[in-house]
RODREN-808521 format. One record per residue (C-alpha): residue number from 0; x negated, y negated, z negated. Coordinates in nm, 4 decimals. Example, Ala and Ser with C-alpha at 12.3 -4.5 7.8 and 13.67 -1.06 7.14 Angstrom:
2
kollo pos: 0, c1: -1.2300, c2: 0.4500, c3: -0.7800 .
kollo pos: 1, c1: -1.3670, c2: 0.1060, c3: -0.7140 .
This chain:
263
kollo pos: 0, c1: -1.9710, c2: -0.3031, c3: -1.4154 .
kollo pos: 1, c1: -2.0325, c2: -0.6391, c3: -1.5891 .
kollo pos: 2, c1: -1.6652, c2: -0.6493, c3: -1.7712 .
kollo pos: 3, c1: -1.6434, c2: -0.3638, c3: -1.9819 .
kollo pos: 4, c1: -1.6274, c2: -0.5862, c3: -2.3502 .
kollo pos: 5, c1: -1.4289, c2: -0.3142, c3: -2.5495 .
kollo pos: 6, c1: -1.0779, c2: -0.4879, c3: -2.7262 .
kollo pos: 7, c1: -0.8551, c2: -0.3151, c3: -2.9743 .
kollo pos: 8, c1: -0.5092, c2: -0.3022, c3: -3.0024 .
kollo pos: 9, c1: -0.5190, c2: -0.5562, c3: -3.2838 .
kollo pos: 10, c1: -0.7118, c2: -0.7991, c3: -3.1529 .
kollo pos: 11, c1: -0.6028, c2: -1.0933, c3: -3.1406 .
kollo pos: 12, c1: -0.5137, c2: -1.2902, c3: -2.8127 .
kollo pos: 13, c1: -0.5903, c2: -1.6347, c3: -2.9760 .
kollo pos: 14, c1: -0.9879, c2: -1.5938, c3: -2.9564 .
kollo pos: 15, c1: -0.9714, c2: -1.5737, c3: -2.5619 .
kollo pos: 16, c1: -0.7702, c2: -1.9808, c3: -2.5794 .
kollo pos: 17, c1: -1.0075, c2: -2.2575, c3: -2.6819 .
kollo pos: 18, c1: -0.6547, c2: -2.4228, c3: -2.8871 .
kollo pos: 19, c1: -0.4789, c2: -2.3071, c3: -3.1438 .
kollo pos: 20, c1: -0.1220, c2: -2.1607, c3: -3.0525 .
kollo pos: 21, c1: 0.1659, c2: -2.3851, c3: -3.1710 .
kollo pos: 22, c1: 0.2339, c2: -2.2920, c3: -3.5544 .
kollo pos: 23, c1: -0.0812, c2: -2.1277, c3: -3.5755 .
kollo pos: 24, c1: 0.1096, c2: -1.8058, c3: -3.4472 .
kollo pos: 25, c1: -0.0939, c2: -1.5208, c3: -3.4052 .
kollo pos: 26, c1: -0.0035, c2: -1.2696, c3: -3.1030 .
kollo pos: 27, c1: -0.2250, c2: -0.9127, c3: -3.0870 .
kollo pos: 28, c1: -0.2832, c2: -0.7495, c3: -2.7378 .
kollo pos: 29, c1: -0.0300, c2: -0.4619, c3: -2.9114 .
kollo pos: 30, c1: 0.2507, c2: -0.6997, c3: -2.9434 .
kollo pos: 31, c1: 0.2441, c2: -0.7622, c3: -2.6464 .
kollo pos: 32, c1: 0.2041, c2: -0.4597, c3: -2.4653 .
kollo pos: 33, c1: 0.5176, c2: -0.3182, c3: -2.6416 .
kollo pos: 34, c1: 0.6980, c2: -0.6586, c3: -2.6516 .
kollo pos: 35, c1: 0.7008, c2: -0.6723, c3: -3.0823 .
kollo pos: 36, c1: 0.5163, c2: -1.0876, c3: -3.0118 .
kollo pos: 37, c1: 0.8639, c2: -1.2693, c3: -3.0724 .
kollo pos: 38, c1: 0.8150, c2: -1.4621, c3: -2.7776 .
kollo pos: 39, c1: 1.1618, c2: -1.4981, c3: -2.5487 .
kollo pos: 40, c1: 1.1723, c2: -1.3522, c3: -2.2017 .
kollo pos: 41, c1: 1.0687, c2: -1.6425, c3: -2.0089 .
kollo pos: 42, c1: 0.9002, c2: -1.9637, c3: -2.1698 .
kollo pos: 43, c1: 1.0796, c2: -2.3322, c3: -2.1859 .
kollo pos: 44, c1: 0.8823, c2: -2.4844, c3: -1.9534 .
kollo pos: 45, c1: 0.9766, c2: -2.2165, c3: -1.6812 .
kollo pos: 46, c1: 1.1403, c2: -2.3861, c3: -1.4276 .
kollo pos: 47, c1: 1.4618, c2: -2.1450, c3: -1.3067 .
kollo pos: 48, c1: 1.5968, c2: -2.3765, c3: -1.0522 .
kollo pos: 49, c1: 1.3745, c2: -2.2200, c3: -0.7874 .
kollo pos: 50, c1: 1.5464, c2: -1.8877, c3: -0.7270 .
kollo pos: 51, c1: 1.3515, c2: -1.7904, c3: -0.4444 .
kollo pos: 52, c1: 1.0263, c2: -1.8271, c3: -0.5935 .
kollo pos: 53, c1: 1.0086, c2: -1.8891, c3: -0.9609 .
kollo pos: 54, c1: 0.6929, c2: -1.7494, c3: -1.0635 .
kollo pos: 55, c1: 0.5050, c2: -1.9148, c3: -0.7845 .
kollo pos: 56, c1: 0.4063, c2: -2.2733, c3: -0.9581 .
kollo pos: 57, c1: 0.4085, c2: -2.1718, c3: -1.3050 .
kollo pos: 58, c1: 0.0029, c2: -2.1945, c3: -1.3385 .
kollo pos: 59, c1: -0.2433, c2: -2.2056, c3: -1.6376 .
kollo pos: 60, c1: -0.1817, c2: -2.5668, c3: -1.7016 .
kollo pos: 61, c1: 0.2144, c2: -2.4593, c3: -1.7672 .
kollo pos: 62, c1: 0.0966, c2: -2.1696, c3: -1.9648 .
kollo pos: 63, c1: -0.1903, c2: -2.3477, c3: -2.1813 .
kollo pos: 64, c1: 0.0879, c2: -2.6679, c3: -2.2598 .
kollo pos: 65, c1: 0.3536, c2: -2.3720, c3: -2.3314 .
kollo pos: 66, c1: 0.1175, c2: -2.1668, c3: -2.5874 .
kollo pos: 67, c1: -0.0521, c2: -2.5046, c3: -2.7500 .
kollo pos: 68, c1: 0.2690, c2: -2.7026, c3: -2.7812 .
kollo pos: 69, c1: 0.6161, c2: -2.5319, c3: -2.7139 .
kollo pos: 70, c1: 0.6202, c2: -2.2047, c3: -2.8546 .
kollo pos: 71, c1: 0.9244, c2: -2.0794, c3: -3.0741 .
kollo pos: 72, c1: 0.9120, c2: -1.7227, c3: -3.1671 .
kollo pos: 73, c1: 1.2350, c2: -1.5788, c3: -3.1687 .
kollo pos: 74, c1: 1.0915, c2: -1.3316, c3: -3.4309 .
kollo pos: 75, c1: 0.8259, c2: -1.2486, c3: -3.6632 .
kollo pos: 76, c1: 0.5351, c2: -1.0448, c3: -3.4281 .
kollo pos: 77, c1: 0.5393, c2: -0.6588, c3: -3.4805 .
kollo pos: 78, c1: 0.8782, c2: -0.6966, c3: -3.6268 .
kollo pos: 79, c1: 1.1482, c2: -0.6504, c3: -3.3622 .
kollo pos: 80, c1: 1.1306, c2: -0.5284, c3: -3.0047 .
kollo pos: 81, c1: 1.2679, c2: -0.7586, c3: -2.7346 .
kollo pos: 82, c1: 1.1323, c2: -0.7763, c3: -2.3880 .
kollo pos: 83, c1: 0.9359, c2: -1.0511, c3: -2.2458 .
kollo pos: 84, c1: 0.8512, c2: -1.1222, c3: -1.8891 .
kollo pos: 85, c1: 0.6194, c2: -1.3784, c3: -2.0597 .
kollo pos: 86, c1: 0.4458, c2: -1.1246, c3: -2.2822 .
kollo pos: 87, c1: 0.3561, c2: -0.9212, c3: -2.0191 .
kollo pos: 88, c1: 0.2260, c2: -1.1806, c3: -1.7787 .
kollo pos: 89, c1: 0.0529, c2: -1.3342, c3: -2.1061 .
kollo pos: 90, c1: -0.0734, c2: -0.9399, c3: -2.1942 .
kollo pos: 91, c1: -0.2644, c2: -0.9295, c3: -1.7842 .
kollo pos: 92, c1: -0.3850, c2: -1.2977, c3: -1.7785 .
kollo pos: 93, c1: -0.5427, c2: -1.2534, c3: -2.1372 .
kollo pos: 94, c1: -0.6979, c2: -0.8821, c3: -2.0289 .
kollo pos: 95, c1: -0.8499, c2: -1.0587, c3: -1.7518 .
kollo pos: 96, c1: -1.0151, c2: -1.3360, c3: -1.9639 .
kollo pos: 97, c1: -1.0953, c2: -1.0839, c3: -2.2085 .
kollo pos: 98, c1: -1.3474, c2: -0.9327, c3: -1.9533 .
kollo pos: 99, c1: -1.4403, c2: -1.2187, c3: -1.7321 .
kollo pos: 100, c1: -1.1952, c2: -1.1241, c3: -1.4661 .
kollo pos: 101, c1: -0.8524, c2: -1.1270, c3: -1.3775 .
kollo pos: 102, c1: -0.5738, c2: -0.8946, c3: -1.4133 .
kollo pos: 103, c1: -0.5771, c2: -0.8242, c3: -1.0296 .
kollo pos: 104, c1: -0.9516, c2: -0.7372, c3: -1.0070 .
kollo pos: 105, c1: -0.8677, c2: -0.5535, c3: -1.2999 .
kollo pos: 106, c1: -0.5769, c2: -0.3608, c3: -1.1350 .
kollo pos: 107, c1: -0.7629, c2: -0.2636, c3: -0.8103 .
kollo pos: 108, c1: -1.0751, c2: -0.1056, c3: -0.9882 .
kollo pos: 109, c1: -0.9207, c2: 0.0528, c3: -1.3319 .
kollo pos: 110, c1: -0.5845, c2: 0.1871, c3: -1.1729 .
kollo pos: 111, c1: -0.5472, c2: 0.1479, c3: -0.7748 .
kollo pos: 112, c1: -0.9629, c2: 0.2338, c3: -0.6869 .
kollo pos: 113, c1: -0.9525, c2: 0.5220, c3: -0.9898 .
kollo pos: 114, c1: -0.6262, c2: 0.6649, c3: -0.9159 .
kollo pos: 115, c1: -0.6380, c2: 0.6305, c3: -0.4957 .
kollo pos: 116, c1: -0.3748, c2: 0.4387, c3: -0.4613 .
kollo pos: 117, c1: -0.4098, c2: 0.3019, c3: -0.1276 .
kollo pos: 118, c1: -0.1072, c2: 0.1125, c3: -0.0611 .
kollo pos: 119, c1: -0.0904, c2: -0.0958, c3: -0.3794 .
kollo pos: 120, c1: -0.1681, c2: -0.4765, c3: -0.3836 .
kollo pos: 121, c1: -0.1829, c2: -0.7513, c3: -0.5858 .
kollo pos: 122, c1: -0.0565, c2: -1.0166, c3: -0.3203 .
kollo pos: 123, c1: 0.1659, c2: -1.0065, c3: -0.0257 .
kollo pos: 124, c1: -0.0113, c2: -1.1851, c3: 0.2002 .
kollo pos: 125, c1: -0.1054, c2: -1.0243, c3: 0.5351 .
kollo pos: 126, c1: 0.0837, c2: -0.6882, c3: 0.4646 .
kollo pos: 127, c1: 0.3025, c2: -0.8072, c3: 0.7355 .
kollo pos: 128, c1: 0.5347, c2: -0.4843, c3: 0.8675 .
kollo pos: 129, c1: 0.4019, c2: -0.2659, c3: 0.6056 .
kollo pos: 130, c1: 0.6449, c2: -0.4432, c3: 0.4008 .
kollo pos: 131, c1: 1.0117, c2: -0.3903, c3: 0.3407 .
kollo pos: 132, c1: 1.1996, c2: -0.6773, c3: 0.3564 .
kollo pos: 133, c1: 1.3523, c2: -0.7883, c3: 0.0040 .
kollo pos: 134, c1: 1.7377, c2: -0.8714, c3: 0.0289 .
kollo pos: 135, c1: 1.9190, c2: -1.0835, c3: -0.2379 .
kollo pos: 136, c1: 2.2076, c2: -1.0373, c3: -0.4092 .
kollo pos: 137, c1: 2.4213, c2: -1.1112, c3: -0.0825 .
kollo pos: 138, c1: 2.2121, c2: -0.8875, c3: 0.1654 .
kollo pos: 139, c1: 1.9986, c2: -1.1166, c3: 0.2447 .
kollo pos: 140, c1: 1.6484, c2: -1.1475, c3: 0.3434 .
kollo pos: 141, c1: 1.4683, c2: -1.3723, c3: 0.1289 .
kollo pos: 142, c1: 1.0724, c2: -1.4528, c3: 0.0524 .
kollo pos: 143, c1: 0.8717, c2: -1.2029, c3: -0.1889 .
kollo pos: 144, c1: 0.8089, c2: -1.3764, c3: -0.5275 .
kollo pos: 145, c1: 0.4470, c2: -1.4631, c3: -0.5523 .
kollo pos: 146, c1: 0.3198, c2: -1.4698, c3: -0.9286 .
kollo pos: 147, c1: 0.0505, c2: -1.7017, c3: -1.0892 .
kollo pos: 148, c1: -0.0624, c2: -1.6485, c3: -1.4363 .
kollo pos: 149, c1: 0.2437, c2: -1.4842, c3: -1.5498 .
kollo pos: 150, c1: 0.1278, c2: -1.1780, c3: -1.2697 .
kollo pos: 151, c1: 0.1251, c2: -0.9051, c3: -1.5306 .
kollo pos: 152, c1: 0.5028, c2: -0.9444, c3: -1.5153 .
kollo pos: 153, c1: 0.6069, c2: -0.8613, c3: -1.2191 .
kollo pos: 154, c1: 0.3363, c2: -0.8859, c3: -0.9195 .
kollo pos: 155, c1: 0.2167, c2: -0.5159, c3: -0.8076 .
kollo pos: 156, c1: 0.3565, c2: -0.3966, c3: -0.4532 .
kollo pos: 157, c1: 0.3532, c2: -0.0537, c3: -0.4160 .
kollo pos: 158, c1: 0.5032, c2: 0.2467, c3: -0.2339 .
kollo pos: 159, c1: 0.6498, c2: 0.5482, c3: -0.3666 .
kollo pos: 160, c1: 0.3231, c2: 0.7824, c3: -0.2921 .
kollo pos: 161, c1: 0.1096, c2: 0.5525, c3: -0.4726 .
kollo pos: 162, c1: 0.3704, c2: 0.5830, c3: -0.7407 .
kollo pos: 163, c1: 0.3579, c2: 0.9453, c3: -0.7471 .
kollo pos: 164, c1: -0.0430, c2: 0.9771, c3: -0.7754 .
kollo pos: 165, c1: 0.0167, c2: 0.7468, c3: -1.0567 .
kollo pos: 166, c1: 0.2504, c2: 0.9695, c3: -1.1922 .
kollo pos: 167, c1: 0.0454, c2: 1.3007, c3: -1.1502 .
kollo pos: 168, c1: -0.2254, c2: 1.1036, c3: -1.3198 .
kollo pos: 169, c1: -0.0098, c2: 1.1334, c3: -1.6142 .
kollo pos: 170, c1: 0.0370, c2: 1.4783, c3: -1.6013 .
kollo pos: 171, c1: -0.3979, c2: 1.5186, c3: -1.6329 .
kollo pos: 172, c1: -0.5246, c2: 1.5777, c3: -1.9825 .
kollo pos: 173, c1: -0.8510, c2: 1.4304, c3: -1.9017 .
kollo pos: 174, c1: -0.6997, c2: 1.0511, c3: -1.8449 .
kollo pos: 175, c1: -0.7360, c2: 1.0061, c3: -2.2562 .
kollo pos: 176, c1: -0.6813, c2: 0.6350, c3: -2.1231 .
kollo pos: 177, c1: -0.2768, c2: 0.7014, c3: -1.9992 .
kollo pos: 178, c1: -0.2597, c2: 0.9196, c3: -2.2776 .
kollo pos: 179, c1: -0.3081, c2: 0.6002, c3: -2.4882 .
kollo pos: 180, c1: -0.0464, c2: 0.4137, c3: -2.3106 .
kollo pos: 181, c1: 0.2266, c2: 0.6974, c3: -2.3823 .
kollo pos: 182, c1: 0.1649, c2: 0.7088, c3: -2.7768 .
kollo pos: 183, c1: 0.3988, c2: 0.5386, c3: -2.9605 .
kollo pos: 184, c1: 0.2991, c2: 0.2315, c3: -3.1080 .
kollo pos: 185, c1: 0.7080, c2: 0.0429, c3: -3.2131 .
kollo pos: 186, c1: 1.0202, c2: 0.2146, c3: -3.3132 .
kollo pos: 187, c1: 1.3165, c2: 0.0695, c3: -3.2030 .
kollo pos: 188, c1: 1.6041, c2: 0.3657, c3: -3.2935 .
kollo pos: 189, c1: 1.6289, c2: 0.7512, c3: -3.3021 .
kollo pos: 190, c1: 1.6777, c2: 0.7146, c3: -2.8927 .
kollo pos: 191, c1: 1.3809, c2: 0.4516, c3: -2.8260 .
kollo pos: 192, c1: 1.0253, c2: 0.4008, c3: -2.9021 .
kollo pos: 193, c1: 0.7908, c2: 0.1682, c3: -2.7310 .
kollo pos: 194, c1: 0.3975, c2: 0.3163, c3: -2.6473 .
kollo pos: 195, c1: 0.2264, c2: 0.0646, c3: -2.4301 .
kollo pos: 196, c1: 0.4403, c2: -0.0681, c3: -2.1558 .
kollo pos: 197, c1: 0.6785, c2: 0.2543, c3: -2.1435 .
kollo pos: 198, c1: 0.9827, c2: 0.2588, c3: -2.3198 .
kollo pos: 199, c1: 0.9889, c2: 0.6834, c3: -2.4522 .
kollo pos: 200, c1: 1.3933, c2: 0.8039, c3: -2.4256 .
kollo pos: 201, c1: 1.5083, c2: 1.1138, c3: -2.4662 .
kollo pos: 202, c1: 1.6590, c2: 1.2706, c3: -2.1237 .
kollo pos: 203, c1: 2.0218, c2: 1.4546, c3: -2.1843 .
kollo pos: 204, c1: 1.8715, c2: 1.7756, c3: -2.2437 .
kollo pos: 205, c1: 1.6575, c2: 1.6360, c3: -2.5190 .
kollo pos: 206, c1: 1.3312, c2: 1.5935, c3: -2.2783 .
kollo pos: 207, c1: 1.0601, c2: 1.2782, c3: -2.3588 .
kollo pos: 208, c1: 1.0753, c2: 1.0445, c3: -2.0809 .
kollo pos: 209, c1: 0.8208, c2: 0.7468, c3: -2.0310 .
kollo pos: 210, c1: 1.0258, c2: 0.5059, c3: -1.8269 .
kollo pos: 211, c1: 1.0165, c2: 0.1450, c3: -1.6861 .
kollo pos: 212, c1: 1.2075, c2: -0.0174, c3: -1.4620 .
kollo pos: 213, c1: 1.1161, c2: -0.4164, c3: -1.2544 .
kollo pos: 214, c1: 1.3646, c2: -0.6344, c3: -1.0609 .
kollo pos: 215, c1: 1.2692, c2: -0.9213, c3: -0.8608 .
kollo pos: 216, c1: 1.5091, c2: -1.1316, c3: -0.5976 .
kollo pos: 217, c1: 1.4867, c2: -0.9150, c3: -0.3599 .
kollo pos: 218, c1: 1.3850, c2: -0.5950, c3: -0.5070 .
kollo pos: 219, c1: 1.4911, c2: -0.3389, c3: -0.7717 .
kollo pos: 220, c1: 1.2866, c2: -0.0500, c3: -0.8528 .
kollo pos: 221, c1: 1.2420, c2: 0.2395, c3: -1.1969 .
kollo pos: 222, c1: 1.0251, c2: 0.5090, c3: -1.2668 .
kollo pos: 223, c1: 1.0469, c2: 0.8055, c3: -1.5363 .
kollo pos: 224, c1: 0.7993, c2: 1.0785, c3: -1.6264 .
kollo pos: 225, c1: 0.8288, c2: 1.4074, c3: -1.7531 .
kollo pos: 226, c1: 0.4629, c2: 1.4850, c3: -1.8961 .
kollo pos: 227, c1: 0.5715, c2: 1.8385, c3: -2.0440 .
kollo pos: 228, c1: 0.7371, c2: 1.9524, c3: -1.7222 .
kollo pos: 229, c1: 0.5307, c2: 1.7233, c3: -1.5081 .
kollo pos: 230, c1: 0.7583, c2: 1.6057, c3: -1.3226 .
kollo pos: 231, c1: 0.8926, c2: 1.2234, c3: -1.1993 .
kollo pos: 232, c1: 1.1265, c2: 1.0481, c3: -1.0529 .
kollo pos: 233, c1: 1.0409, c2: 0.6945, c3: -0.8932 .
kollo pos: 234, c1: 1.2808, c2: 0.4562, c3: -0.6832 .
kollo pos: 235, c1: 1.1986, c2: 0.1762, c3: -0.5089 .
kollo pos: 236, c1: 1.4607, c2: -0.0196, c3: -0.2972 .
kollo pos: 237, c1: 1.5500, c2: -0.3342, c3: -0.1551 .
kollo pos: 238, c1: 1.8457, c2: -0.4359, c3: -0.3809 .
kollo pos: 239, c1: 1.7810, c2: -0.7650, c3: -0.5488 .
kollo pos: 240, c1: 1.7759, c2: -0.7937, c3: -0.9720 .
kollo pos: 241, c1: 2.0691, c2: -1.0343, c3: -0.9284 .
kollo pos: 242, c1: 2.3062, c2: -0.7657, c3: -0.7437 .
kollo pos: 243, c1: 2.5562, c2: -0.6440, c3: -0.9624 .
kollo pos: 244, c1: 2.5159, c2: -0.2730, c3: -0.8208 .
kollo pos: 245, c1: 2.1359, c2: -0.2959, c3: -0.9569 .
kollo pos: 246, c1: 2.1929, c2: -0.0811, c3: -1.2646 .
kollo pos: 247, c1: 2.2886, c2: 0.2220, c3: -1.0302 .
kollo pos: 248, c1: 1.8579, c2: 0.2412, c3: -0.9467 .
kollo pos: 249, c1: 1.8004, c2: 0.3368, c3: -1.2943 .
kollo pos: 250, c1: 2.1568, c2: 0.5632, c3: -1.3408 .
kollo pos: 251, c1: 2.0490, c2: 0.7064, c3: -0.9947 .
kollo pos: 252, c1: 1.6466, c2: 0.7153, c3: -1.1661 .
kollo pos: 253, c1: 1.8108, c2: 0.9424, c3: -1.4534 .
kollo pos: 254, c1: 2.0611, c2: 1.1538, c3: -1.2957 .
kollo pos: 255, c1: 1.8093, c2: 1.3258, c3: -1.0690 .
kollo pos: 256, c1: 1.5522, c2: 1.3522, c3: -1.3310 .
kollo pos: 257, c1: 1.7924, c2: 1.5502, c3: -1.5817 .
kollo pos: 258, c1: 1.8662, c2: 1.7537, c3: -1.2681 .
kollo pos: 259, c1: 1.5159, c2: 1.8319, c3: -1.1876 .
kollo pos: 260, c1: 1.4220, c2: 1.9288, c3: -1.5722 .
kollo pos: 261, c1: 1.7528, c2: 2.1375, c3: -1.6487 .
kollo pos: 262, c1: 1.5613, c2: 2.4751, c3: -1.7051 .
């Protein structure tokens, strides 16, 4: 297909940037992927005054000035987990230079094509009334955040069928390359490990679950697999990151799970 160049898990990021990262720091696709690089959730130079749209105008230039000249760890890599909305967008926009591509080409033809997800999309542009409305933290209809470079963050749109053939993917032997994604790869205590992406809890009746959770302004959504008793549980909803009540999606997220996988 023209972008298959093979990376490992301990590559490092660095070799894809024609600069050397501030310090010299050295970041490995695995650090990011299960948020051990040190880096803090959001980089300095991300400007938060624009509620409504804060992703939107933070571009390569932003990134390239943040990685060559800004950077402070907050830790050593591969010694502490600590999420990072700037790991993960920096983990999609570095796969996608990593194969001559970008993260969203990347996304329709190694997840949505493979997997049939029909209804997921990279941009929300001309989805129109196939789109719920996002709501903020007062009820609210406000604009759907629209991600540059920092995309692996935060930008998929989805429904909860696509969701669910994403799930059932899981729950097939033969996709070695999820398999990959659910092996643990960071300790963080007895209750959590990290694999790549999912954070792997133990359910109240002492079942693995692979779960994630994403918030936005107007949206709130979480998502937890059973692979033994292949079963899932995925919410999506219209209640904005900044609500207080957003906490219930992933209480809500766990409750029916451990109801669904008592026998």
């Amino acid at each position: 297909m023209g972008y298959d160049k093979k990376i490992k898990l301990t590559d490092y990021i660095n070799v894809y940037f024609p600069f050397p990262f501030k310090d010299n720091v050295k970041i490995s696709f695995e650090n990011l992927a299960n948020h051990t690089s040190g880096l803090p959730r959001l980089p300095e130079n991300f400007d938060l005054s624009n509620e409504t749209n804060p992703y939107k105008n933070y571009g390569k230039k932003e990134l390239n000035e943040y990685l060559k000249n800004i950077m402070k760890l907050e830790s050593e890599p591969s010694k502490k987990y600590s999420y990072s909305n700037l790991g993960g967008g920096l983990l999609g926009y570095t796969l996608g230079l990593s194969q001559k591509s970008t993260i969203q080409k990347l996304l329709q033809t190694r997840i949505f094509d493979k997997y049939k997800m029909t209804n997921s999309f990279t941009s929300s542009q001309n989805l129109k009334n196939k789109l719920v409305k996002g709501l903020n933290a007062n009820g609210e209809i406000i604009p759907n955040w629209d991600f540059d470079v920092l995309f692996g963050g935060g930008g998929i749109l989805s429904t909860t069928e696509d969701l669910a053939k994403f799930a059932k993917a899981q729950f097939n032997p033969e996709n070695k390359e999820l398999a990959l994604t659910r092996k643990t790869t960071f300790v963080v205590n007895e209750k959590l490990k990290i694999g790549l992406g999912w954070h792997i809890l133990k359910s109240e009746n002492d079942k693995e679950l692979f779960w994630h959770n994403g918030g936005t302004g107007g949206y709130s959504s979480s998502i937890a697999i059973n692979v033994d008793d292949k079963t899932s549980v995925i919410i999506l909803s219209n209640v904005s990151a900044f609500n207080p009540e957003m906490e219930n999606i992933d209480k809500l997220g766990f409750e029916l799970i451990n109801e669904v996988t008592k026998n």
